[in-house]
C-alpha positions in Angstrom: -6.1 12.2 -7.9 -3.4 10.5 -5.8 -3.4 7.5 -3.4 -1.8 6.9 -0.7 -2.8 2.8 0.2 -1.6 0.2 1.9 -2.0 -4.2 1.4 -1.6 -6.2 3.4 0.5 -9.4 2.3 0.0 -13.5 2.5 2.2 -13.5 5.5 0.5 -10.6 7.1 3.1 -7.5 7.0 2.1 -4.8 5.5 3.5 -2.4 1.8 2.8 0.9 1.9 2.6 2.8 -1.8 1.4 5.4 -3.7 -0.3 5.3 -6.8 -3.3 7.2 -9.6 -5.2 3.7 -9.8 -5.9 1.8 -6.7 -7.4 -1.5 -8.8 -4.6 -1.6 -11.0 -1.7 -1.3 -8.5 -3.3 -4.2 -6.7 -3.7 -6.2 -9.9 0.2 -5.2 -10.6 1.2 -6.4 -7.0 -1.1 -9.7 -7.8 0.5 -10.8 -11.1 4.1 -11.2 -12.6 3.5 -7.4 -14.0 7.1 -5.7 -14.1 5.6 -2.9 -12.3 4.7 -4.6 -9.2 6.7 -4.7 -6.6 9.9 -6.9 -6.2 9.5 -7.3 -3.0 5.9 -8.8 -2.7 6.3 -11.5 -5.2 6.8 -14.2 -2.8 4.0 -12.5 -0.4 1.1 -12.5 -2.7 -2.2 -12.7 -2.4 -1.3 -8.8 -1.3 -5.0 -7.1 -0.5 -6.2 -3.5 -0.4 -6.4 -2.7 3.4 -6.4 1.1 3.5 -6.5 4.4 1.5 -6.4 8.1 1.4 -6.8 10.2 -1.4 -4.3 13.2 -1.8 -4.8 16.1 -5.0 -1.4 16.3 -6.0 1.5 13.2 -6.3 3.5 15.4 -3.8 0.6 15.6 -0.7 1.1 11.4 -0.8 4.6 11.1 -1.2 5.0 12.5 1.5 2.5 11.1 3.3 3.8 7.8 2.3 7.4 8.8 3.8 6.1 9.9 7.0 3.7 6.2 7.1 6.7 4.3 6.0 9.1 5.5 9.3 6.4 4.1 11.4 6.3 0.9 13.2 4.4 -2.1 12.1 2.0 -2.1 15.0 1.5 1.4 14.7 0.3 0.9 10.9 -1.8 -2.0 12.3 -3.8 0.6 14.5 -4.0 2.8 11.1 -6.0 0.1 9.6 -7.9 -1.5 12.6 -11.3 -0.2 12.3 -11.4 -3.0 9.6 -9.1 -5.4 11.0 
């Protein structure tokens, strides 16, 4: 099983990513793991916002290309029915 999720960040922008193991990529995001993101270290506390589950890695890669064209606000209404 693949995810497709996205956090949202101490400063309140949002990383889209895909990954097999939604508690561990946060923890990864959340600590000095090497396989967290570069880009969030200085955003963190990152949080779980949104998901969606995908059966192959394929299905949420490219669901994660077509989420990360899109326009901040536009991922904000994404994830608005729980913020």
């Amino acid at each position: 099983m693949w995810y497709l999720y996205i956090v949202k960040c101490n400063d309140n922008s949002l990383y889209t990513g895909i990954t097999t193991d939604l508690k561990r990529r946060e923890i990864e995001h959340n600590t000095d793991n090497k396989r967290g993101a570069k880009s969030l270290r200085g955003k963190r506390p990152v949080t779980m916002v949104y998901y969606e589950t995908y059966f192959s890695q394929s299905e949420a890669r490219k669901r994660e290309a077509q989420i990360k064209k899109w326009s901040t606000s536009y991922k904000w209404k994404l994830i608005s029915p729980k913020y």
